[in-house]
MARDODREN-211611 format. One record per atom (N, C-alpha, C): residue in three letters; x, y, z; chain; residue number from 1. Coordinates in Angstrom, 1 decimal. Example, Ala and Ser with C-alpha at 12.3 -4.5 7.8 and 13.67 -1.06 7.14 Angstrom:
# residues 2
 resn      u      v      w chain resi
  ALA   13.2   -5.7    7.8     A    1
  ALA   12.3   -4.5    7.8     A    1
  ALA   13.2   -3.3    7.8     A    1
  SER   12.8   -2.2    7.1     A    2
  SER   13.7   -1.1    7.1     A    2
  SER   12.9    0.0    7.9     A    2
This chain:
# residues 176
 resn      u      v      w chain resi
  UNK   80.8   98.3  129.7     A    1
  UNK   80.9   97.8  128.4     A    1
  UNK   80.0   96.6  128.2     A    1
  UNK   79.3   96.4  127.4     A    2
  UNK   78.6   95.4  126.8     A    2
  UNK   79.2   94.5  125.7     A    2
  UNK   79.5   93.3  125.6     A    3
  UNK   80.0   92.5  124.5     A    3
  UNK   79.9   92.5  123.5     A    3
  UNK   79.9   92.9  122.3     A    4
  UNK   79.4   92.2  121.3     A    4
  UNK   79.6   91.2  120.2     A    4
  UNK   80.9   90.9  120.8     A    5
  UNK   81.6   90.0  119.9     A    5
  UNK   82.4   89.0  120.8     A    5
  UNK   82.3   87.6  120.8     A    6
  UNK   83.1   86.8  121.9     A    6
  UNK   83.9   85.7  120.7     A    6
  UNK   85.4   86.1  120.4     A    7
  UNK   86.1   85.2  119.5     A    7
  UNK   87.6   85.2  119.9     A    7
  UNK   88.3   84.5  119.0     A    8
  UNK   89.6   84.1  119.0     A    8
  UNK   90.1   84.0  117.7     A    8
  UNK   91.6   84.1  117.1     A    9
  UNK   92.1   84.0  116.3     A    9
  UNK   93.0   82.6  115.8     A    9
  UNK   93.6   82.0  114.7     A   10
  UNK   93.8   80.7  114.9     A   10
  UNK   95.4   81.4  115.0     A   10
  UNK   95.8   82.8  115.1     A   11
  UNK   96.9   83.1  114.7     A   11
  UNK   97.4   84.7  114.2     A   11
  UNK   98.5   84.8  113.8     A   12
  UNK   98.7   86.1  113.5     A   12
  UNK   98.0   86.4  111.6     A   12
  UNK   98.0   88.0  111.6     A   13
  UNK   97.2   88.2  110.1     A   13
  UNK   96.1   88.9  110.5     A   13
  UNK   95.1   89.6  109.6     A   14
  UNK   93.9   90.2  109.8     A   14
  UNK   92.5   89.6  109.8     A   14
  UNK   91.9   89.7  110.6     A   15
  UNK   90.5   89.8  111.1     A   15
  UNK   89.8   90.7  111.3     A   15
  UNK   88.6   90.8  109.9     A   16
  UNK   87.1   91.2  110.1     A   16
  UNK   86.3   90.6  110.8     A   16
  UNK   85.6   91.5  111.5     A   17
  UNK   84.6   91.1  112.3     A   17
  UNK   83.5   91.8  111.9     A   17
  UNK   82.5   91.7  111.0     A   18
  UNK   80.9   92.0  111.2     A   18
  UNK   80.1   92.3  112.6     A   18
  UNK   80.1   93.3  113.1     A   19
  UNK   79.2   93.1  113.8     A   19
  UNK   78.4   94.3  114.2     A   19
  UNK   77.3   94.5  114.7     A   20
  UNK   76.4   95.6  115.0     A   20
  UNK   75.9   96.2  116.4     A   20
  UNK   76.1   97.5  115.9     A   21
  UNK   76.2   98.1  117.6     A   21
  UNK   76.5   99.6  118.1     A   21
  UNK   75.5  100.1  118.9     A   22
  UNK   75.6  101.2  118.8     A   22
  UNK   76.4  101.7  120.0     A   22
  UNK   77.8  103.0  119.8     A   23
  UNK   77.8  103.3  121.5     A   23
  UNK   79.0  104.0  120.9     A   23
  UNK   79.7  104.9  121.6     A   24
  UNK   80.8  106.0  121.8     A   24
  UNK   82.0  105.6  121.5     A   24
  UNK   82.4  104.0  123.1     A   25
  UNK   83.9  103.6  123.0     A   25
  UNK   83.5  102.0  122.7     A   25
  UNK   84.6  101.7  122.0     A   26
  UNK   85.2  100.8  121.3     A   26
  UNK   85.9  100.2  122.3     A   26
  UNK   86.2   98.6  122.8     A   27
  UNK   87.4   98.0  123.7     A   27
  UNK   87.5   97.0  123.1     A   27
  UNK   88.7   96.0  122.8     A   28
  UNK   89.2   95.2  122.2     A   28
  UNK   89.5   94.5  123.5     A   28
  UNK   89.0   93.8  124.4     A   29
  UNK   89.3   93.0  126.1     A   29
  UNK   90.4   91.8  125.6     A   29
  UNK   91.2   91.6  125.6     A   30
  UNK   92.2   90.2  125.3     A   30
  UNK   92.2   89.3  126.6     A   30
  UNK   91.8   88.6  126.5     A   31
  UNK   91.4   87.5  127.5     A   31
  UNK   92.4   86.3  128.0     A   31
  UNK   93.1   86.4  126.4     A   32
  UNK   93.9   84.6  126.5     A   32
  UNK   95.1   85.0  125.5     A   32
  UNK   96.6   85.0  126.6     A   33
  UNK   97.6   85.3  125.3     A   33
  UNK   97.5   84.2  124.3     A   33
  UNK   98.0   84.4  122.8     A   34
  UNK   98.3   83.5  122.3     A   34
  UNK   99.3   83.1  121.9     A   34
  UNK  100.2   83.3  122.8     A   35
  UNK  102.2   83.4  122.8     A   35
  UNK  102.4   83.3  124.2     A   35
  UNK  103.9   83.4  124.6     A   36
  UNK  104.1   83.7  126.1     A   36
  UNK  104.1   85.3  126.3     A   36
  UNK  104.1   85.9  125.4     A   37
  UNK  104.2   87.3  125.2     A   37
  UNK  102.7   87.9  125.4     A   37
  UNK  102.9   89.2  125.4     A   38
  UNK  101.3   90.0  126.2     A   38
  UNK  100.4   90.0  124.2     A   38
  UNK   99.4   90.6  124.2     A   39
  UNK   98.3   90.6  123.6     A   39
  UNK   99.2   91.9  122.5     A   39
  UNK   99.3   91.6  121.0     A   40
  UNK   99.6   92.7  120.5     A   40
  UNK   98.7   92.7  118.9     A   40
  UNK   98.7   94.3  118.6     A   41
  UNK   97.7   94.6  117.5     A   41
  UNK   99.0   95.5  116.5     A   41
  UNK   98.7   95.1  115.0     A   42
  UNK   99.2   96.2  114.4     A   42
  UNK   98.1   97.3  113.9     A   42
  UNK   96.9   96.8  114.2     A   43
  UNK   96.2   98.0  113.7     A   43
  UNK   94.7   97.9  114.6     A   43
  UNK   94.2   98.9  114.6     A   44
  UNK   92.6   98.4  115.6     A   44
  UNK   92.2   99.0  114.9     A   44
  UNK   91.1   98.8  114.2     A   45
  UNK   89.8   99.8  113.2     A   45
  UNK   88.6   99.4  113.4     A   45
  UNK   88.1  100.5  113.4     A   46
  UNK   86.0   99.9  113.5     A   46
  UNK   85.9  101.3  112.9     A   46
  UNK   84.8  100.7  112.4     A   47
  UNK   84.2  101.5  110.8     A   47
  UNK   82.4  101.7  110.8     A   47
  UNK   81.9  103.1  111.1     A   48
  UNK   80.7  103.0  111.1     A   48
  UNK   79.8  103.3  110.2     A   48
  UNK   80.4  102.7  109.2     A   49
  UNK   79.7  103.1  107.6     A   49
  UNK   78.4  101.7  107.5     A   49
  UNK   77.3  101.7  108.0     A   50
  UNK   76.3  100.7  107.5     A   50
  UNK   76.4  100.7  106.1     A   50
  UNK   76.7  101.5  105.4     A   51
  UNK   76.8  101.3  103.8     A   51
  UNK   77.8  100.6  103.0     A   51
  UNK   78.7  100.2  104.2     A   52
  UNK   79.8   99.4  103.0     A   52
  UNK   79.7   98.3  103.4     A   52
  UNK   79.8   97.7  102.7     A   53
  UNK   80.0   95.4  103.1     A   53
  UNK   80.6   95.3  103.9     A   53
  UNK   80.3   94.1  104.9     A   54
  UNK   81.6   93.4  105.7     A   54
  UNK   82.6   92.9  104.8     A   54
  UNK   83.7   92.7  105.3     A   55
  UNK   84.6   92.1  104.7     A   55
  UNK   85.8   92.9  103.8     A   55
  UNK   85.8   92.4  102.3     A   56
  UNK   87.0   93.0  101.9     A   56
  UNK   86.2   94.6  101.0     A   56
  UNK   85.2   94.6  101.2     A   57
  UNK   84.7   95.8  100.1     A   57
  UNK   84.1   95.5   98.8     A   57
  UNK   83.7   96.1   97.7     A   58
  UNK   83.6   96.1   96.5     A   58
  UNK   84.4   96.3   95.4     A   58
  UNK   85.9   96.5   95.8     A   59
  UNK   86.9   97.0   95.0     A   59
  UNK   87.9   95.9   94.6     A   59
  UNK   87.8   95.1   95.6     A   60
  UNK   88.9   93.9   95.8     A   60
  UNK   88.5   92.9   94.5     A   60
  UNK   89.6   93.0   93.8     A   61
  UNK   90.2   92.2   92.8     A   61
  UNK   89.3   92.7   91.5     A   61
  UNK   88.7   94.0   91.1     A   62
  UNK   88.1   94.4   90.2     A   62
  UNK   89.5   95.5   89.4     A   62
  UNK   89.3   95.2   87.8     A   63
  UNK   90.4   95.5   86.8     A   63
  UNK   90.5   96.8   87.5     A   63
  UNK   91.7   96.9   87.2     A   64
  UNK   92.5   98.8   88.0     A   64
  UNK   93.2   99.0   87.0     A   64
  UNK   93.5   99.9   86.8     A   65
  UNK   94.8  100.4   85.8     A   65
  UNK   95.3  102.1   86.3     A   65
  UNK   96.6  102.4   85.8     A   66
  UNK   97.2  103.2   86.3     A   66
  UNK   97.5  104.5   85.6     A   66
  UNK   98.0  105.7   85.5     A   67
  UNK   98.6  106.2   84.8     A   67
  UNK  100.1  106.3   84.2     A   67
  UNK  100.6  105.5   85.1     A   68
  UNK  101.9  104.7   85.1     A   68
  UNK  102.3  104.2   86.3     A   68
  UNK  103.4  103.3   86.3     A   69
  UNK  103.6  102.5   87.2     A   69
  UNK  105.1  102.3   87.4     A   69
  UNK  105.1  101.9   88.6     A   70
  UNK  106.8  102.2   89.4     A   70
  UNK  107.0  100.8   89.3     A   70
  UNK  108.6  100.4   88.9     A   71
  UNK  109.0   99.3   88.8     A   71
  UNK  108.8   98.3   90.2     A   71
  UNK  108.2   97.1   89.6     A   72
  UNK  108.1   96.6   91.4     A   72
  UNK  106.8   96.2   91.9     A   72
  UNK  106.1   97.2   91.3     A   73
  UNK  104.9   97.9   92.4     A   73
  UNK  104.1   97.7   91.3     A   73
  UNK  103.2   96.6   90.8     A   74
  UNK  102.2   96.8   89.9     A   74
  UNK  100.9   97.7   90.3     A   74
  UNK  100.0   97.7   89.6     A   75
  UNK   98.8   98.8   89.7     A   75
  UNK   97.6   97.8   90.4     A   75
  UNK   98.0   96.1   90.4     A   76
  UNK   97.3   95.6   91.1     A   76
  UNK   97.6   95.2   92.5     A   76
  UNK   98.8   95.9   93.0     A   77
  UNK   99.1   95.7   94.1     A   77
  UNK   98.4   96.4   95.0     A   77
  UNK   97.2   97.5   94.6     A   78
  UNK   96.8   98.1   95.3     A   78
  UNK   94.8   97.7   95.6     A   78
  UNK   94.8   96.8   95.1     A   79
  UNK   93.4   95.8   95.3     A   79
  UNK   93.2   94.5   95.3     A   79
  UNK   94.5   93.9   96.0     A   80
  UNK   94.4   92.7   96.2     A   80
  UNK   94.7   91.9   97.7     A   80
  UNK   94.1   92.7   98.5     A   81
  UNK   94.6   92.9  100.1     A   81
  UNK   95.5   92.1  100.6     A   81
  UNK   96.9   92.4   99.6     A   82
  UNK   97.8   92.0  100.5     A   82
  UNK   98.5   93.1  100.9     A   82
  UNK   99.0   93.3  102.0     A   83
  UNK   99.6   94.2  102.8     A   83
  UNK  101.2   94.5  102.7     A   83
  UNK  101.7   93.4  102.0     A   84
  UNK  102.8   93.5  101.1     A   84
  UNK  102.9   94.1   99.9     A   84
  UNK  102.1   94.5   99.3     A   85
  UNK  102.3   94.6   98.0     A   85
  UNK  101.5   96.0   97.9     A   85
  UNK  101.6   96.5   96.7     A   86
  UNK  101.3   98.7   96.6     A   86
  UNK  101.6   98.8   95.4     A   86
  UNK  101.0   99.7   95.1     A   87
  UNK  101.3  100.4   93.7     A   87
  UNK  101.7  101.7   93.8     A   87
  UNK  103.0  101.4   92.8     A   88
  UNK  104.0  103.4   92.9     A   88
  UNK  103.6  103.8   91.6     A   88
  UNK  103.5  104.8   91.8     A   89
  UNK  103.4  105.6   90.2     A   89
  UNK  104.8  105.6   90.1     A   89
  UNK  105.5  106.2   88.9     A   90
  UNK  106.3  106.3   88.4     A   90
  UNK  107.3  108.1   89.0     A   90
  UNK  108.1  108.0   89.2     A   91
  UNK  108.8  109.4   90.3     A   91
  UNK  108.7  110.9   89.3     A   91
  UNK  108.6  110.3   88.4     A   92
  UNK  108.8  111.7   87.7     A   92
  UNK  107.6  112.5   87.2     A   92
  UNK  106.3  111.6   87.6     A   93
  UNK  105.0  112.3   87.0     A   93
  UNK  104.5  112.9   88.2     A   93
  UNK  104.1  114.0   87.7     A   94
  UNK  103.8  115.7   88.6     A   94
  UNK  102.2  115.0   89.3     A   94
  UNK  101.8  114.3   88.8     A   95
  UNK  100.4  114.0   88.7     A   95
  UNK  100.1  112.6   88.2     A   95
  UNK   99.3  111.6   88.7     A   96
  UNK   98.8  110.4   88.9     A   96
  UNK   97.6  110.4   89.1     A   96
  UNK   97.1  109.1   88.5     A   97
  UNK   95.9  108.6   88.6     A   97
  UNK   95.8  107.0   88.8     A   97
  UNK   95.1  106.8   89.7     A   98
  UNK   94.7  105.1   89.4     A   98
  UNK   92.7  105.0   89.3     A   98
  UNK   92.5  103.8   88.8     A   99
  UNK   91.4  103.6   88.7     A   99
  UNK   90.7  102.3   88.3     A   99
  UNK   89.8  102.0   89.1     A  100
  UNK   88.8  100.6   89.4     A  100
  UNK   87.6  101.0   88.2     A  100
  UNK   87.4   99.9   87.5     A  101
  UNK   85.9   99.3   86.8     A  101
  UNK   85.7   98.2   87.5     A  101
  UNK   84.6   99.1   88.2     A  102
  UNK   83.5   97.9   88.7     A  102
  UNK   82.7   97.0   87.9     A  102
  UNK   82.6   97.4   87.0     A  103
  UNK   81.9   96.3   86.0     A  103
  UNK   80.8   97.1   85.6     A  103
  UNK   79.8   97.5   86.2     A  104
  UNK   78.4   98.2   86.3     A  104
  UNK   78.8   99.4   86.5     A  104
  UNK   77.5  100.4   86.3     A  105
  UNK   77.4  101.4   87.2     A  105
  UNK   77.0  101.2   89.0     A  105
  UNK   77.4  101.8   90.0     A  106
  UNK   76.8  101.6   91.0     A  106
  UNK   76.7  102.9   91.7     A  106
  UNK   76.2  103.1   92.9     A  107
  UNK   76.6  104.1   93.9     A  107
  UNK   77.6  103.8   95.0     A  107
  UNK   78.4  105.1   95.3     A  108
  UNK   79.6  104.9   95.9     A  108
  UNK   79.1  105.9   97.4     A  108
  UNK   79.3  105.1   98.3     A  109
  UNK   79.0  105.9   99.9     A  109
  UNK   80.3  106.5  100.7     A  109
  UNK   81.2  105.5  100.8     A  110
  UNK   82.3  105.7  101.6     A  110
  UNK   83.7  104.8  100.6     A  110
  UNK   85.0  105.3  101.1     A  111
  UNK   86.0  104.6  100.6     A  111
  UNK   87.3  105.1  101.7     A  111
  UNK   88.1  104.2  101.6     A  112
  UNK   89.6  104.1  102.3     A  112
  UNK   90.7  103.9  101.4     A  112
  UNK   91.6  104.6  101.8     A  113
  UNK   92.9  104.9  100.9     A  113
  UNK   93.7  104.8  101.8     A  113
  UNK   95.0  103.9  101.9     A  114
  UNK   95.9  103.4  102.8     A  114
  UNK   96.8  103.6  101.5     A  114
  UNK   97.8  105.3  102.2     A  115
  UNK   98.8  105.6  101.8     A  115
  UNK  100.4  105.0  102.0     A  115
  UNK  101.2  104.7  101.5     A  116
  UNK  102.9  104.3  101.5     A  116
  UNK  102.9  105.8  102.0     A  116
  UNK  104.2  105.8  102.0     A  117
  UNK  105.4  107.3  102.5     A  117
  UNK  105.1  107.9  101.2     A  117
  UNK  104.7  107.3   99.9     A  118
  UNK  105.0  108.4   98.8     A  118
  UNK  103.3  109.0   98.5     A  118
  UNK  102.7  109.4   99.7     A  119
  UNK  101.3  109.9   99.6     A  119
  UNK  100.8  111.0   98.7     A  119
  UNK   99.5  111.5   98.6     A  120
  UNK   98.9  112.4   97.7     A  120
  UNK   98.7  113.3   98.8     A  120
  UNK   99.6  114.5   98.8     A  121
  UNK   98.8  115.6  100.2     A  121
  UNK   97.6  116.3   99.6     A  121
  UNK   97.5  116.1   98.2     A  122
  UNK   96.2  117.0   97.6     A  122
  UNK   95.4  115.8   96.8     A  122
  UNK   94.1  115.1   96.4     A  123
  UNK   93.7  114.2   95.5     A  123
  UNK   92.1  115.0   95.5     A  123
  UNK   91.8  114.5   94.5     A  124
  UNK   90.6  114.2   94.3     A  124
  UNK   89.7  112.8   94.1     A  124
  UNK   88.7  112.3   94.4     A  125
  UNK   87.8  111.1   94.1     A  125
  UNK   87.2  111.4   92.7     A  125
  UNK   86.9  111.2   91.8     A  126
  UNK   86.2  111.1   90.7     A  126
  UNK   85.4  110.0   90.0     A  126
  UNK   84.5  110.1   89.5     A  127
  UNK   83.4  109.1   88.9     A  127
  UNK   83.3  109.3   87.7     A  127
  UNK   82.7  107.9   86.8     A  128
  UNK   82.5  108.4   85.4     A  128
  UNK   81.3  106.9   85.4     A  128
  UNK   81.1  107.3   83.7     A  129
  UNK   80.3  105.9   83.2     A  129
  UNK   81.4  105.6   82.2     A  129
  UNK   81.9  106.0   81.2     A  130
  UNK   82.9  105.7   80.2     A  130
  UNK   84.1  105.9   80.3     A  130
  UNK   84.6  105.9   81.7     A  131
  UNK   86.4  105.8   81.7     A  131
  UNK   86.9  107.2   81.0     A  131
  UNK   86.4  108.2   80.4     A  132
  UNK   86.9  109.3   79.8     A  132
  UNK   86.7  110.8   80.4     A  132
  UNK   85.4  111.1   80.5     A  133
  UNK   84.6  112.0   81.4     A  133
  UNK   84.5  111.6   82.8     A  133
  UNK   85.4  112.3   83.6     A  134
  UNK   85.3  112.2   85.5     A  134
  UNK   84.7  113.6   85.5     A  134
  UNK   83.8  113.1   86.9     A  135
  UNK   83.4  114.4   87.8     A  135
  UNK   83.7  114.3   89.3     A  135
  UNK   84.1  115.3   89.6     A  136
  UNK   85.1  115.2   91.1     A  136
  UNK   83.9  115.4   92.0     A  136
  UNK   83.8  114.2   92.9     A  137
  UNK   82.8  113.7   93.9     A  137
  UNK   83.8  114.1   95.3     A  137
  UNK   84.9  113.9   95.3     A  138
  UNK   85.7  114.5   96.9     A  138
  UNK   86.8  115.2   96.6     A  138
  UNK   87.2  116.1   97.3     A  139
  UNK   88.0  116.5   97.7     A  139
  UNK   89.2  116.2   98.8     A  139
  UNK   90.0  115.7   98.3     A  140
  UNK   90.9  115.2   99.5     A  140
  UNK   92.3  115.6  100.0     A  140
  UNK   92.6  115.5  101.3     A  141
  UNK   94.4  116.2  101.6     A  141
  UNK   94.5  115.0  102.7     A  141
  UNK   96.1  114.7  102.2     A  142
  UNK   96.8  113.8  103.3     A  142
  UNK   98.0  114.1  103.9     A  142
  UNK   97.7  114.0  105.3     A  143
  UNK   99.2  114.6  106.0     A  143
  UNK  100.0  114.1  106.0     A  143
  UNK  100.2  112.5  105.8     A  144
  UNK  101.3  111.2  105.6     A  144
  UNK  100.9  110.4  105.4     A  144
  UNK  102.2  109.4  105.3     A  145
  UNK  101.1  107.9  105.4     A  145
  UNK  100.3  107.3  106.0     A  145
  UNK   99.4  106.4  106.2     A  146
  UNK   98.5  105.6  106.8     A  146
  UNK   97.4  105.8  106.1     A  146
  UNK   96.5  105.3  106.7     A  147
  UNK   94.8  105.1  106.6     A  147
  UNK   94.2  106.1  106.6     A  147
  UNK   93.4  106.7  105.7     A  148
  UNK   92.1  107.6  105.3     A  148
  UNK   91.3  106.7  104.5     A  148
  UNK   89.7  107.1  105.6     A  149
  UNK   88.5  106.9  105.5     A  149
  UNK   87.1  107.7  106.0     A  149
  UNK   86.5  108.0  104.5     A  150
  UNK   86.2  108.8  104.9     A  150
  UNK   84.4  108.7  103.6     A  150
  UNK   83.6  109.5  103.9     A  151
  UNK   82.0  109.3  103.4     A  151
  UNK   82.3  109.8  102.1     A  151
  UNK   81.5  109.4  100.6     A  152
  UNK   81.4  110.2   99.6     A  152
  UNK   80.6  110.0   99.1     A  152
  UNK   79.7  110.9   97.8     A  153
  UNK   78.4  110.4   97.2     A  153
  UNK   78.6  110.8   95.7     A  153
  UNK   78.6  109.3   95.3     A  154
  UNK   78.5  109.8   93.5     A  154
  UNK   78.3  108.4   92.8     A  154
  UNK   77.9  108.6   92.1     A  155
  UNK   77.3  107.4   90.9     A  155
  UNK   78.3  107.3   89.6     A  155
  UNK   78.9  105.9   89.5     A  156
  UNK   79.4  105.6   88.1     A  156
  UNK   80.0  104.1   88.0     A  156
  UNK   80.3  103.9   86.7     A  157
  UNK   80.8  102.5   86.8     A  157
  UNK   82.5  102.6   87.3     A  157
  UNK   83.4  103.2   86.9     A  158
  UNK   84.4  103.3   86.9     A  158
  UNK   84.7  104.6   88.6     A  158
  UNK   85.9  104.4   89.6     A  159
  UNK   86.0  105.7   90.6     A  159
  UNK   87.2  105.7   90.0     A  159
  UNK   87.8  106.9   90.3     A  160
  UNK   89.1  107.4   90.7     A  160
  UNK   89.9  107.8   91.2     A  160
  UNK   91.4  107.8   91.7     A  161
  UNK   92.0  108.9   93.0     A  161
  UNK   92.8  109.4   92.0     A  161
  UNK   92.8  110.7   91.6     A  162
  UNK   93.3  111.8   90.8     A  162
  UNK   94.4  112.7   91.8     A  162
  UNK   95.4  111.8   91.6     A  163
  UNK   96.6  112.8   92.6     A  163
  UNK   97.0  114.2   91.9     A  163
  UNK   96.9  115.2   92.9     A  164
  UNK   97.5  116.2   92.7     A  164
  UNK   98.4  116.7   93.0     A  164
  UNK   98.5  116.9   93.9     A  165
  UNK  100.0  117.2   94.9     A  165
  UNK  100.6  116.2   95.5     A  165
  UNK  102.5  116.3   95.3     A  166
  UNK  103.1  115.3   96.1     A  166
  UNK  103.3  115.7   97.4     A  166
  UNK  103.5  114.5   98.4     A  167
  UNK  103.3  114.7   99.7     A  167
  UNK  105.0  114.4  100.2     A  167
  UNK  105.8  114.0   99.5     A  168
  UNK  107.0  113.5   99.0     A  168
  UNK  107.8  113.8   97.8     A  168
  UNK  109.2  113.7   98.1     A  169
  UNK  110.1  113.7   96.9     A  169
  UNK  110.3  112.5   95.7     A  169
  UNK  109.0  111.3   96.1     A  170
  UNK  108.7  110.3   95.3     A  170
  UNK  107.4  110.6   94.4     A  170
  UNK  107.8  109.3   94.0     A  171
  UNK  105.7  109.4   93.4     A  171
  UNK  104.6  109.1   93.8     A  171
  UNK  103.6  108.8   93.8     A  172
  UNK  102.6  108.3   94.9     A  172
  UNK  102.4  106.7   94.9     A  172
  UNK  101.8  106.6   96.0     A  173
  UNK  102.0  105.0   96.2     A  173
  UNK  100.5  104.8   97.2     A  173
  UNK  100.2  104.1   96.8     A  174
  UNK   98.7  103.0   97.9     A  174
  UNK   99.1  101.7   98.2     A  174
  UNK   98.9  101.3   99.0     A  175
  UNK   98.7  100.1   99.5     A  175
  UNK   97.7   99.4   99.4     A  175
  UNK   96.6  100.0   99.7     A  176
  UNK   95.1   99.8   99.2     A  176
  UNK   94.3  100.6   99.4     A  176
C-alpha cells in the first residue's frame, strides 16, 4: 500500500478527504486510538467520480421542494447534511417526488441517494429547464435502506427523484 493521505481527526462526526489516486484496494490504517477503545467507523466511502467536487456536492443547501411532506421531516431535511434530519413524504401517496433548483442550468455526472427504511424500490432521475417538463435521465431500483451512488448524464437547471414504487408500507424518505 502506498499512502496517500497522513491525518487525524479532532473527534467524532464526518470527514472528507480530497485526495487523488489511482489503484484497486482502499485501507483506512488507524494508527492512534482516540479513546481507550479500538478505532471505530460508521461509514467508510471513497468515491471515484473525478466529476463531482470535493466536499459537500452541488446540492447542499440549494431550494428543494417536495410533493408532499411527512409531519417532522421537512423537504429540507434532505439537503442540508445533517444526518439527523430526512425528508418523508406523506404515507398515503402511491407516488413522490422531490426536487433541487440549482439556480442555473448545469450538467449533471453522478449523484447519491441515502435512503431511510421508507425507500423507493423503483425511481427515476429526471431533468428539466422550467420545473414542468422532466425527461427521465436514470433509471433506478433500491433493495433497502442505505447509500446509492451511482453515474448519470443529463442537462438542466432543476433534477429530480421521481418515486415509483414503495419499497415499504410507509412513504418514502431520504436522508440525503
Amino acid at each position: 500500500f502506498t499512502p496517500i493521505y497522513t491525518g487525524g481527526t479532532s473527534g467524532a462526526g464526518e470527514q472528507i478527504i480530497p485526495v487523488s489516486a489511482k489503484g484497486r484496494y482502499v485501507r483506512m490504517h488507524c494508527l492512534e486510538k482516540g479513546t481507550i477503545y479500538g478505532c471505530s467507523l460508521w461509514e467508510f466511502q471513497v468515491f471515484g467520480y473525478s466529476t463531482l467536487p470535493a466536499g459537500e456536492g452541488v446540492a447542499y443547501g440549494k431550494p428543494i421542494t417536495a410533493s408532499s411532506v411527512q409531519d417532522g421531516n421537512p423537504v429540507s431535511g434532505a439537503n442540508d447534511r445533517n444526518e439527523n434530519t430526512r425528508w418523508g413524504s406523506d404515507t398515503s401517496e402511491p407516488q413522490s417526488w422531490i426536487t433541487l433548483d440549482m439556480g442555473e442550468r448545469m450538467d449533471f455526472s453522478a449523484m447519491s441517494l441515502n435512503w431511510e427504511a421508507a425507500y423507493a424500490k423503483r425511481y427515476d432521475i429526471q431533468v428539466s429547464d422550467d420545473n414542468e417538463h422532466f425527461k427521465t435521465i436514470y433509471e433506478g431500483k433500491a433493495s433497502g435502506a442505505g447509500l446509492q451512488r451511482f453515474e448519470i448524464a443529463g442537462t438542466g437547471r432543476y433534477i429530480r427523484v421521481q418515486c415509483l414504487e414503495k419499497g415499504s408500507p410507509y412513504g418514502y424518505s431520504l436522508w440525503e
